[in-house]
N, C-alpha and C positions, 0 to 999 in steps of 0.2 A: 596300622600304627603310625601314629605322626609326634614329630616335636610340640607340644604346647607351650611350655615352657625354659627359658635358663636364665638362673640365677649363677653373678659373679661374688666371689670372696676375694678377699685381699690378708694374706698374711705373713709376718715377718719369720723369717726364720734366721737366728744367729749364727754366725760361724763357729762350731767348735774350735776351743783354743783362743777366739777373740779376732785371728786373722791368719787369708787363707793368702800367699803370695805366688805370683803367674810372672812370666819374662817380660824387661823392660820396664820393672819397678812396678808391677799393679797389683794392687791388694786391695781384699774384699772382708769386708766385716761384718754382712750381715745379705740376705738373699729376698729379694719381692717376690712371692709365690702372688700368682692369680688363679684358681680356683675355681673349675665350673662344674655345676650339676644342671643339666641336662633332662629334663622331667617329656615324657610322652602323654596321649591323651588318655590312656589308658593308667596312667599312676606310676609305672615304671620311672626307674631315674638311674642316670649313667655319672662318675666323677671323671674330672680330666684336671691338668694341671699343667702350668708355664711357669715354668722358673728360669726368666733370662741370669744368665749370670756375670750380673753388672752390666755395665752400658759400655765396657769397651772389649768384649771377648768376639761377637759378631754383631751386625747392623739390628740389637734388639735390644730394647728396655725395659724396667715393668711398666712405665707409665702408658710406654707404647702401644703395652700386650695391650693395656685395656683400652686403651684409645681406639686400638682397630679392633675389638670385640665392640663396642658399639656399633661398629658399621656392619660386622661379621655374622654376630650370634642374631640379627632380625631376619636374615636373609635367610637362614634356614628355620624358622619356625615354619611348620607346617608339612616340611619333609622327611619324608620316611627314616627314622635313625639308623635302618639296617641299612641301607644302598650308599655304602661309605663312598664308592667312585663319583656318586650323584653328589654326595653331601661335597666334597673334596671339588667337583664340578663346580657347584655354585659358590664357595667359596673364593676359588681362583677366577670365576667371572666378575665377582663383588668389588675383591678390594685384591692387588696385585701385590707379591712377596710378603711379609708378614707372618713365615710359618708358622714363630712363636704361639702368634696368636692363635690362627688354625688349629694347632697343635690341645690346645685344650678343649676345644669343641671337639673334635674328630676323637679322641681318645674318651672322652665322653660317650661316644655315640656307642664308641667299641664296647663298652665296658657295659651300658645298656644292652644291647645284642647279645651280649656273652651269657648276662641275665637270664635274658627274654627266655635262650635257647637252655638256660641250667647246666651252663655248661662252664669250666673255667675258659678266660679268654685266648690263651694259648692254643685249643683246642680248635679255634676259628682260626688261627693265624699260621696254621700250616700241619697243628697238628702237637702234642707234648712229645717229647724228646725227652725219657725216663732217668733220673740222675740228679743228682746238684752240680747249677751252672756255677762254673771256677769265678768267684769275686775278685777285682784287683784291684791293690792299694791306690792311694791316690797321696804320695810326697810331697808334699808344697816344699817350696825352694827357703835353705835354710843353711846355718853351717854345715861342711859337708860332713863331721860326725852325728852330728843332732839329727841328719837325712840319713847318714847309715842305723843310728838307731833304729828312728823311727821303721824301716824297713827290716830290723828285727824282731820288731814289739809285732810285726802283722805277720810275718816269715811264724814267728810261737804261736799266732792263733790261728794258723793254717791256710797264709794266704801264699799262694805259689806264683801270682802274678804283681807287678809294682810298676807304677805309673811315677817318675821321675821326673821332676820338673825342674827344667834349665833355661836359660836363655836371660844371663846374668849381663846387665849394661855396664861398661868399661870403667864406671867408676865405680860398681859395687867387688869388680874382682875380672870382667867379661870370661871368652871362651875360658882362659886356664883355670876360673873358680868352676866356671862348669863341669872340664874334664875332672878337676877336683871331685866333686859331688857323684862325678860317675865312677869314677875309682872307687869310692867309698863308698858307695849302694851297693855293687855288685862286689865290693872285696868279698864277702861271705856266700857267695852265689851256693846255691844247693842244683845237686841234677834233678830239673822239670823245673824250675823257675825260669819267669820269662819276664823278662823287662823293657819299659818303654822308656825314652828318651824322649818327654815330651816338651817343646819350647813354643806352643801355642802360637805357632806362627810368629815369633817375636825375635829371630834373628836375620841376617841379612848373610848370604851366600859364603860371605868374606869372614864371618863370625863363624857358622856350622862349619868349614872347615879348618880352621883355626883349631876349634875346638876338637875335630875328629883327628889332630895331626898331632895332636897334645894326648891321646890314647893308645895306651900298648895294642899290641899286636893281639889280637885272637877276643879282644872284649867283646860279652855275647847279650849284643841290646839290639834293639829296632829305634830306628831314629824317626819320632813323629813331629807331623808338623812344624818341619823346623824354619818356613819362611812365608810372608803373607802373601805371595803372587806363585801362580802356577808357572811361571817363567824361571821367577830366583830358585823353584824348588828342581827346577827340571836341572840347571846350572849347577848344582849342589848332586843332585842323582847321578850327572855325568861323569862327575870326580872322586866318587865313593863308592866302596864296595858295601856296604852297610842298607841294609834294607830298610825301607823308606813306607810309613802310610800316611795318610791325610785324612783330614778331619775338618778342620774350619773352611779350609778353599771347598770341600764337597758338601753341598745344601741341595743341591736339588738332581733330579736325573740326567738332566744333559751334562753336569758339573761331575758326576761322575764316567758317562758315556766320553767327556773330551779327554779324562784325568785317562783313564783307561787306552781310548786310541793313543794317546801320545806316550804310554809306558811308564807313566810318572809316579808309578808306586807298587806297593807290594801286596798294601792291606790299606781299609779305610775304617776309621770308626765312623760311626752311625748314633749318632742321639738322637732321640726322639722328639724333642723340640728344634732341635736345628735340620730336621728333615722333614719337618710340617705334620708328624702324626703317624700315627701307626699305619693307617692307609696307607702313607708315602715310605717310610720306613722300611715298610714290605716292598715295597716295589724295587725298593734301591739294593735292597738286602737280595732279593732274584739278577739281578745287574752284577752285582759283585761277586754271586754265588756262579754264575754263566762267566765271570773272568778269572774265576781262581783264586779271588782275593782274600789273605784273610781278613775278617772280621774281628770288631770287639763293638759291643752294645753297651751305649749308655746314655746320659745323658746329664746337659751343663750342672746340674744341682737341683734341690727340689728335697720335697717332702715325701713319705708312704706313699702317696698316689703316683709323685714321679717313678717312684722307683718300680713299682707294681706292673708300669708297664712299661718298664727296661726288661724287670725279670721274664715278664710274656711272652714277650720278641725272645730274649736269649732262649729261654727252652723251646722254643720251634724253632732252633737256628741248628741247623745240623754240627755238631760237634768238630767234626775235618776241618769246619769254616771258624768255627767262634775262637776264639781266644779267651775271653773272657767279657764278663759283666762288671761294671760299677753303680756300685751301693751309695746312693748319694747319702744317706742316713748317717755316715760314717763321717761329713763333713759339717751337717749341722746341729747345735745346740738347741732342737726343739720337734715336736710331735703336732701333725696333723689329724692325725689317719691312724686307726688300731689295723694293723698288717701283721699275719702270723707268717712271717719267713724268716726265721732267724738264721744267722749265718755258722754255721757248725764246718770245721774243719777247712775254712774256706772256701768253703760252697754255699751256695743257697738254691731251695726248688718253690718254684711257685707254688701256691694253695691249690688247695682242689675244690674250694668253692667257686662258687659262678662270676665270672665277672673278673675284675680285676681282683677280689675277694679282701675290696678295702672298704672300712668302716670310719668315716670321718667322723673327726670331734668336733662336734656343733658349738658346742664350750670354748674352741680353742678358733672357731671359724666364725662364730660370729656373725651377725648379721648381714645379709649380701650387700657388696656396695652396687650392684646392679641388678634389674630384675627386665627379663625382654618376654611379649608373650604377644 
């Protein structure tokens, strides 16, 4: 079996609500999906998907994505879809960082194999792990009652885990509107609810503690990401008892091998676009799993297809380790992909069809803006 074919889509996906806001005033309106299908000479076809999210959350855009898919997706025509290390080999020989991009060919390739073998993808990826994976909310940053709501309206439709977004700039309110916002998410805390304190890398050492000294005693959250250098976060871990993961400083395997030697965290999330693919994904997720780390699986935003193989990875993520999944569906106002995983009591479990066991809307995808063969 060889690649003969990929064709690229391009399509817009809206923010539910009109706008999604992140630490240091950034707000997003609407998401660039790039889109690939992956065809073999035999007729089989694999989907994959990159949804940078916006051009200031890590070193990725969508214009990017597809800038370096032109150089990317020619270099593997011809090779075998299933030998993902091969595929991931000539990639990283081709064109240097650009997991984004990566990332939708390589989960392409997966999602073709999963096919090939009739098997769901999960099943390749270590194996299913029977249950529905725990979904968690995702807070964009807002008055801190409108942020406690909203962390009621998802607590009633059985979500137990909340993703909390802080990292307020000194004229919108700084650390105290934060410690605000965290007061008020977790005033209703339920026992087995677990909350994150995320500020997307967007505070400076002197803000996260400001803000943690502005919190009573016994508050039960995990502080993510709370500064953009592995330096300022180490500085902030030194003077809190508050457990700490990483997410944006960890992209690639040595980024989490140096996070790891130096003690600089607790848990790390893991996207699947900002770790270059399912391929890489896995790699890092054994890394993490060999340090004790929790985990949580997701990725920056996207469509059915992104989500398809978030769910994957979480159901072959041993349970001890996962924390939870994010639903990126849950952030955008639009449909790519027909996906039967609904989310029932705040879980969701992958299909048990072959593959990612997603059915894209041709209708909604449109003509490929690229075609390599």
């Amino acid at each position: 079996m060889r690649i003969a074919q990929i064709d690229i889509y391009q399509v817009d996906l809206p923010v539910k609500g009109g706008v999604y806001r992140l630490s240091g005033g950034r707000e997003y309106h609407a998401f660039d999906a790039s889109i690939a299908r992956v065809t073999s000479d035999d007729g089989s076809t694999g989907w994959g998907e990159s949804t940078p999210f916006g051009s200031t959350y890590i070193a990725s855009h969508a214009k990017g994505t597809r800038a370096a898919l032109e150089i990317l997706a020619p270099s593997i025509i011809g090779l075998d879809p299933r030998h993902h290390d091969r595929i991931q080999d000539r990639l990283e020989e081709t064109l240097s960082g650009h997991r984004d991009a990566r990332t939708a060919l390589d989960v392409a390739c997966w999602d073709l194999t999963a096919k090939t073998a009739g098997v769901p993808l999960c099943d390749l990826a270590g194996g299913r792990i029977p249950g529905p994976v725990p979904i968690i909310s995702s807070i964009g940053s807002n008055d801190p009652e409108k942020m406690r709501a909203n962390v009621r309206a998802h607590r009633n439709a059985g979500y137990s885990g909340h993703s909390i977004k802080i990292g307020a700039n000194e004229v919108e309110g700084g650390p105290a509107l934060d410690a605000e916002r965290l007061r008020a998410c977790l005033a209703d805390r339920k026992p087995g609810e677990w909350f994150l304190a995320d500020a997307n890398n967007g505070m400076r050492p002197e803000e996260a503690l400001r803000m943690l000294s502005l919190l009573p005693d016994g508050l039960d959250f995990v502080l993510e990401a709370p500064c953009p250098s592995l330096k300022e976060t180490l500085s902030v871990r030194s003077r809190c008892k508050i457990p700490i993961m990483l997410d944006e400083l960890i992209q690639t395997e040595a980024d989490l091998i140096e996070a790891i030697a130096a003690d600089a965290c607790d848990g790390v999330g893991l996207k699947v676009s900002k770790q270059g693919g399912i391929t890489a994904i896995l790699r890092q997720r054994e890394i993490a799993r060999a340090a004790g780390l929790t985990m949580s699986i997701q990725d920056t935003t996207g469509s059915e297809i992104a989500f398809a193989a978030i769910l994957h990875v979480a159901q072959s993520t041993p349970r001890k380790f996962l924390r939870c999944a994010l639903d990126p569906r849950m952030m955008i106002n639009a449909s790519a992909a027909a996906f039967d995983a609904p989310v029932k009591n705040g879980g969701v479990e992958a299909p048990s069809l072959p593959g990612l066991g997603v059915e894209p809307k041709m209708n909604v995808l449109g003509d490929p803006v690229a075609t390599y063969n």
